[in-house]
TIBA-650570 format. One record per residue: y, z, x of N, C-alpha, C in turn; residue number from 1. Coordinates in steps of 0.05 Angstrom, whole numbers, plus 32768, in hexadecimal, padded with zeros to 4 digits. Layout:
BEGIN
[[Y Z X] [Y Z X] [Y Z X] NUM]
...
//
This chain:
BEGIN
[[7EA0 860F 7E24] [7EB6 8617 7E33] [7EC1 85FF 7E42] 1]
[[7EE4 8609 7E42] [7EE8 85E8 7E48] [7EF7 85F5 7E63] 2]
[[7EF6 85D9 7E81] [7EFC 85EF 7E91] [7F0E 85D7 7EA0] 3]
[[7F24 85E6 7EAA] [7F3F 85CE 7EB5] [7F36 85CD 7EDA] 4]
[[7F3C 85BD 7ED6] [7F3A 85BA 7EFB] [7F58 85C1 7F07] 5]
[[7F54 85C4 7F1E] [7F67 85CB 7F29] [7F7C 85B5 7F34] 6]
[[7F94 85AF 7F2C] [7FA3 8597 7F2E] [7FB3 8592 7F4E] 7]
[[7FB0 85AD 7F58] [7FCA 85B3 7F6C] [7FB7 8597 7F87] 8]
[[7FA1 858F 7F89] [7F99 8589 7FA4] [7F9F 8565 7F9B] 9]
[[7F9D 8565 7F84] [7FA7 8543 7F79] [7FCA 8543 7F82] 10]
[[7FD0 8550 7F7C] [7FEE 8555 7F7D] [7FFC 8552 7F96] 11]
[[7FE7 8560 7FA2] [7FEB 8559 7FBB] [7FE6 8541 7FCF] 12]
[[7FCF 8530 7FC3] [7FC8 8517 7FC9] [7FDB 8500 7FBF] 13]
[[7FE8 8508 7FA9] [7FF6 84ED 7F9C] [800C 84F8 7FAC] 14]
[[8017 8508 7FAE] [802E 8515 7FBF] [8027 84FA 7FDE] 15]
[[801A 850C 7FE7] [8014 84F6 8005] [8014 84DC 8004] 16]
[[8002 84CA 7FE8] [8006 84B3 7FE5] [8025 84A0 7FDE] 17]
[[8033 84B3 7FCF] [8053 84B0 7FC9] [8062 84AF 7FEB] 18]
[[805C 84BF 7FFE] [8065 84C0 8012] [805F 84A3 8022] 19]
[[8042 84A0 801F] [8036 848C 8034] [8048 8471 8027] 20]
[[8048 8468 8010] [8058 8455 7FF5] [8077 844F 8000] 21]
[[807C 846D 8006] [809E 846C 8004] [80AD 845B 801C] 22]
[[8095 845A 8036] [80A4 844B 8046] [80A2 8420 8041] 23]
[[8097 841B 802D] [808B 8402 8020] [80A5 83FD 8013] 24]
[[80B5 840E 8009] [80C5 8400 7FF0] [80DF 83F9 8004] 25]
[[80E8 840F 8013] [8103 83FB 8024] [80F7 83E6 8031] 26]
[[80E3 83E1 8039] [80D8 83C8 804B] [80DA 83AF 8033] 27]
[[80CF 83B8 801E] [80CE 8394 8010] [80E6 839D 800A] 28]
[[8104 83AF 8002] [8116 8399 7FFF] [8123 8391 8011] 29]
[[8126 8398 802C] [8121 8386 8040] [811A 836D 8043] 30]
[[8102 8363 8041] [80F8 834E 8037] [80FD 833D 802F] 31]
[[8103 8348 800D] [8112 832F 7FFB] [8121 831E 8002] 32]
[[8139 8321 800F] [814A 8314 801C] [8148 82FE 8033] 33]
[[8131 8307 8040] [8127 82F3 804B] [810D 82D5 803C] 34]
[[8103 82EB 8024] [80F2 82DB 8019] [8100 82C3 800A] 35]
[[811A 82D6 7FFA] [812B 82B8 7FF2] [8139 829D 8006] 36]
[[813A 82B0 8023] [8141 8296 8032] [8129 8283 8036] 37]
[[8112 8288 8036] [80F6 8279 8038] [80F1 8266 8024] 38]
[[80F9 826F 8005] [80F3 825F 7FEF] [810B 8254 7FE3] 39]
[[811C 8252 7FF1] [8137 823F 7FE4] [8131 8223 7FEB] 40]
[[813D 8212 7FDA] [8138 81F0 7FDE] [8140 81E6 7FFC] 41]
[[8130 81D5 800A] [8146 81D4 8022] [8153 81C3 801C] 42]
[[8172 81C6 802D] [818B 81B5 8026] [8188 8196 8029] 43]
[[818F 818F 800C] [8191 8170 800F] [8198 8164 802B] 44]
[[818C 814D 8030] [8197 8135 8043] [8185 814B 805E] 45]
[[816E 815A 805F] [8166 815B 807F] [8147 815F 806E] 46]
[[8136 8160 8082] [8114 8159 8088] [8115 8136 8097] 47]
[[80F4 8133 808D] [80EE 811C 80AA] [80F8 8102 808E] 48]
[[80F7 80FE 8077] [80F9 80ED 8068] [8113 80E8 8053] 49]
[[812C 80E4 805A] [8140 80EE 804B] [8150 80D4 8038] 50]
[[813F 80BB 803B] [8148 809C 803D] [8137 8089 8029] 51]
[[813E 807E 8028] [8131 806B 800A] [8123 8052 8028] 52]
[[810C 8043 801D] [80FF 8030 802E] [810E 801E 8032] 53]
[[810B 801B 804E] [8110 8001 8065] [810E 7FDF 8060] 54]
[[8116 7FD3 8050] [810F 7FB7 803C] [8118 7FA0 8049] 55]
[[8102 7F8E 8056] [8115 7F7F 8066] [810B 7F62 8050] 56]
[[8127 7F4D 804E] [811E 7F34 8038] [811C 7F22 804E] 57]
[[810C 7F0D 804C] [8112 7EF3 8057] [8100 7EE0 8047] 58]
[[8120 7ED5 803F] [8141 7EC8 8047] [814C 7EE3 8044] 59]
[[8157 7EEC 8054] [816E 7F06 8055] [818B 7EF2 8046] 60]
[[818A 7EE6 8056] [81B0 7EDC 804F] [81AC 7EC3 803A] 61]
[[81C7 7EBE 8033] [81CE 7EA5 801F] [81C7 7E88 8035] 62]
[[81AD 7E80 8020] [81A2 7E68 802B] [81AB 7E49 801F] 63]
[[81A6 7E40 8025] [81A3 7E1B 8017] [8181 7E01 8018] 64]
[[817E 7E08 7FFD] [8159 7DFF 8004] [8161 7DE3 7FF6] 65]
[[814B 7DD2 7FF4] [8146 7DBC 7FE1] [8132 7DC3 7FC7] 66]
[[8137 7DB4 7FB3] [812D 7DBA 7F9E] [810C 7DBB 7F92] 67]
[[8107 7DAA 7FAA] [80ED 7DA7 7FA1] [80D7 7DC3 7FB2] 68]
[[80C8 7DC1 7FA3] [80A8 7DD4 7FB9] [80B9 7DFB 7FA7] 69]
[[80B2 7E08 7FB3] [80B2 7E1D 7FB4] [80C2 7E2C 7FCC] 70]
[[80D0 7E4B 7FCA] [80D4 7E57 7FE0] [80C8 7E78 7FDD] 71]
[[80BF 7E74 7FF7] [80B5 7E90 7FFC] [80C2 7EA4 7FFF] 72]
[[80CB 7EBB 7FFB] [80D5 7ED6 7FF7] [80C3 7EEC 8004] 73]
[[80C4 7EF3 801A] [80B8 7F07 8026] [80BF 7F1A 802A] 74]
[[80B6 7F30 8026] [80C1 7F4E 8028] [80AF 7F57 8031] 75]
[[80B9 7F6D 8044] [80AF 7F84 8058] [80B7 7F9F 8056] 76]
[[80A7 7FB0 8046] [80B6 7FC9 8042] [80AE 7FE1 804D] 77]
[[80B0 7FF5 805C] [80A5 800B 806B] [80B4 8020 805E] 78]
[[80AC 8035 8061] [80B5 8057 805C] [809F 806D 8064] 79]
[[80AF 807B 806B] [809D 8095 807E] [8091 809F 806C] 80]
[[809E 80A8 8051] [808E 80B5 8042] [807A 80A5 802D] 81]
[[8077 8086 8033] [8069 807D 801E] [807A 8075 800A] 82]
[[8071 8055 8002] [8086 8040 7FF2] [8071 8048 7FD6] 83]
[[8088 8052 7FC2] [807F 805C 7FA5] [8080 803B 7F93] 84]
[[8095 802C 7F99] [8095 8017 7F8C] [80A5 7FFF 7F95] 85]
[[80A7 7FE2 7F92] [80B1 7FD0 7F95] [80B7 7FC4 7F7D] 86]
[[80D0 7FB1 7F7E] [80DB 7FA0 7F6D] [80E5 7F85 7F7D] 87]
[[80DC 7F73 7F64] [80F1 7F61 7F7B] [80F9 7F49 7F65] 88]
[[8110 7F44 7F5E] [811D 7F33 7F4E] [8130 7F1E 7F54] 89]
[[8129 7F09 7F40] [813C 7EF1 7F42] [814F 7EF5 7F2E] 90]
[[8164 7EE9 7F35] [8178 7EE5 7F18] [8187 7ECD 7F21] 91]
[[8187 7EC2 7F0A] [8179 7EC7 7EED] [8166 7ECB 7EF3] 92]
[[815B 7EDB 7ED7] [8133 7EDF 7ED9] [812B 7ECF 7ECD] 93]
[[811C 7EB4 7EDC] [8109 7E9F 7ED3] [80E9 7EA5 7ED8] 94]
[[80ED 7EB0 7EED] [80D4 7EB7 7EF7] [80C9 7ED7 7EF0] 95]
[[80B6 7EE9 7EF0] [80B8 7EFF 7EE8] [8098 7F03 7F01] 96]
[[80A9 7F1B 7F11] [809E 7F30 7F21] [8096 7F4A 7F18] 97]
[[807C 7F4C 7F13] [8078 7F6B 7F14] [8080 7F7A 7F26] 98]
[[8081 7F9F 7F24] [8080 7FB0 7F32] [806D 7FB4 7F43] 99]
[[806F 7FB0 7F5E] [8056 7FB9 7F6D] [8059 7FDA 7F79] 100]
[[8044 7FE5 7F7C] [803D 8004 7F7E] [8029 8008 7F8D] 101]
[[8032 7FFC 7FB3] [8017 7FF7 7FC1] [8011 8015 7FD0] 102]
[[8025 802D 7FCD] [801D 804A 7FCA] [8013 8048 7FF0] 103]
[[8026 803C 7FFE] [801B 8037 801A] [8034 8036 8030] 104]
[[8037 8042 8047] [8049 803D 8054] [8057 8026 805C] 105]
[[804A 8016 8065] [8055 7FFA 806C] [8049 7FE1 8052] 106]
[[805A 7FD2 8043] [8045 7FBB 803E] [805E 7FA9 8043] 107]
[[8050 7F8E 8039] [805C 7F6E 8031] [804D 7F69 801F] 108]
[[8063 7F4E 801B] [8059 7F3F 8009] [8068 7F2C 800D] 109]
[[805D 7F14 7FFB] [8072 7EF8 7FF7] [8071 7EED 7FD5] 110]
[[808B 7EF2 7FD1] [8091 7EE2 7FB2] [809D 7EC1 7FB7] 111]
[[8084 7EAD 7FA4] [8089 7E9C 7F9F] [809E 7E93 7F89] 112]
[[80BA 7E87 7F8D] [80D1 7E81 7F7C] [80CE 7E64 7F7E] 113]
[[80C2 7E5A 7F6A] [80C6 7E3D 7F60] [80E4 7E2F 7F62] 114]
[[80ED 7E1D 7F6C] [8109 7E12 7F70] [8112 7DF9 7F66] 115]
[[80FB 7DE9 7F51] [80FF 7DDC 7F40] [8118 7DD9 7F2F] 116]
[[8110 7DF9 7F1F] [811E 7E03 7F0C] [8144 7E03 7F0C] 117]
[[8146 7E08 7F25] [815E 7E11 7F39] [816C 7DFA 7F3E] 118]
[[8166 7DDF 7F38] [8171 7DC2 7F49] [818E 7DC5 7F3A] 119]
[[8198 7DBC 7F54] [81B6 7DCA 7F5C] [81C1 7DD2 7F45] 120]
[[81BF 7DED 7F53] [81C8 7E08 7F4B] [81BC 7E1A 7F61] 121]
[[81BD 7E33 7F55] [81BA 7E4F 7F6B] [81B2 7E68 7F56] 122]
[[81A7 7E78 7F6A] [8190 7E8E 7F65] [819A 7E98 7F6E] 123]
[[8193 7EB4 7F6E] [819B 7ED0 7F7F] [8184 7EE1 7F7E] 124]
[[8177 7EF4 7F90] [8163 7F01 7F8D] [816B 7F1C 7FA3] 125]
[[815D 7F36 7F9D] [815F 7F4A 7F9F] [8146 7F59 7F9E] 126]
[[813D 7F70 7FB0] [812E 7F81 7FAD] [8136 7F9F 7FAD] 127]
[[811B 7FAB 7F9A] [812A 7FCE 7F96] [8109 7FDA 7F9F] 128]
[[8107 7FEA 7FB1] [80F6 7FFB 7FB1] [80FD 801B 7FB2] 129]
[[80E5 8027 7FAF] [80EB 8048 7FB0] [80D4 804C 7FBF] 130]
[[80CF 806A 7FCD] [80BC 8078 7FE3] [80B3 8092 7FC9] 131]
[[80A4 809F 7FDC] [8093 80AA 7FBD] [80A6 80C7 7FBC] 132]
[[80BF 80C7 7FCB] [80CC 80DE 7FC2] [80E1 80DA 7FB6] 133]
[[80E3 80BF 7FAC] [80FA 80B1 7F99] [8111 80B0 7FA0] 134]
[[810F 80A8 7FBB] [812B 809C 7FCD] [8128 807D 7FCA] 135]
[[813E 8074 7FBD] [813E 8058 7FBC] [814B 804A 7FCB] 136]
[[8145 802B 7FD1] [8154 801B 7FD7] [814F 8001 7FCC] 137]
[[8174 7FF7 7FCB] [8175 7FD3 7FC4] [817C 7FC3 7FDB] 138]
[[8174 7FB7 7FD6] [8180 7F9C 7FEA] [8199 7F8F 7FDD] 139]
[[81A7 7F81 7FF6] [81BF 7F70 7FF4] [81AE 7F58 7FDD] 140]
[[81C2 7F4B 7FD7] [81B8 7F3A 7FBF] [81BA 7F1B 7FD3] 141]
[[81A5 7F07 7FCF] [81A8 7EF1 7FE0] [81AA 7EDE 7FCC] 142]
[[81B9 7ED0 7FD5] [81C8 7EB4 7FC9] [81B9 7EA0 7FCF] 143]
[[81A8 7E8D 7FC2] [8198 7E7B 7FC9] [81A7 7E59 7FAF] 144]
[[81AF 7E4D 7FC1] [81C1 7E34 7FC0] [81A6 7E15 7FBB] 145]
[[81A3 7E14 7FA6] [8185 7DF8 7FA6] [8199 7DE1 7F98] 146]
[[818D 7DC7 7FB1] [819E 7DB2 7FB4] [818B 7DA2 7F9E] 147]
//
């Protein structure tokens, strides 16, 4: 013998549970609207880091050296969020600089440019770095005059 249970006291439970549910569904879409204001990109150009690194050269300006010995090239580069990479070039390219990737807020350095090569005539040199959220910056280009 096969024997049915009685359905009416479930019926009545999912009944109550549908009730207790029903005040849940106007609240999240409520919600949504605020959830998409939470997860939208924030607007370009604001937070604490919005700028490519701070690159200071010295010789900054168009100099006049003598031919013989060497000149030093010093750079100083800072960024809030951390320097992703440096460059730093002569042109013509006689000399060849790697990429440095010192992955650090503040560094230096100094590039040695032989001035031999240069007797009267002129160089120009330039640096490019980026911060690790790929805001770049170049520098003005310096004019270097060898007697």
């Amino acid at each position: 013998m096969v024997r049915f249970l009685d359905t009416a006291p479930a019926t009545a439970r999912n009944g109550l549970a549908a009730a207790r549910f029903s005040g849940w569904i106007p609240a999240l879409f409520l919600m949504l609207p605020a959830c998409k204001d939470n997860l939208s990109a924030p607007p370009v150009g604001t937070g604490p880091d919005v700028s490519g690194p701070v690159i200071r050269l010295a010789p900054a300006h168009d100099t006049l050296v003598d031919s013989t010995g060497v000149l030093f090239v010093h750079l100083s580069v800072s960024d809030a969020s951390g320097i992703k990479n440096l460059d730093f070039r002569v042109i013509p390219a006689t000399s060849t600089f790697g990429t440095l990737m010192p992955l650090d807020t503040t560094f230096e350095v100094s590039y040695p440019v032989p001035l031999a090569q240069f007797k009267h005539g002129t160089f120009k040199y330039y640096a490019r770095g980026a911060d690790i959220l790929d805001h770049e910056t170049v520098t003005d280009t310096v004019t270097v005059t060898v007697r």
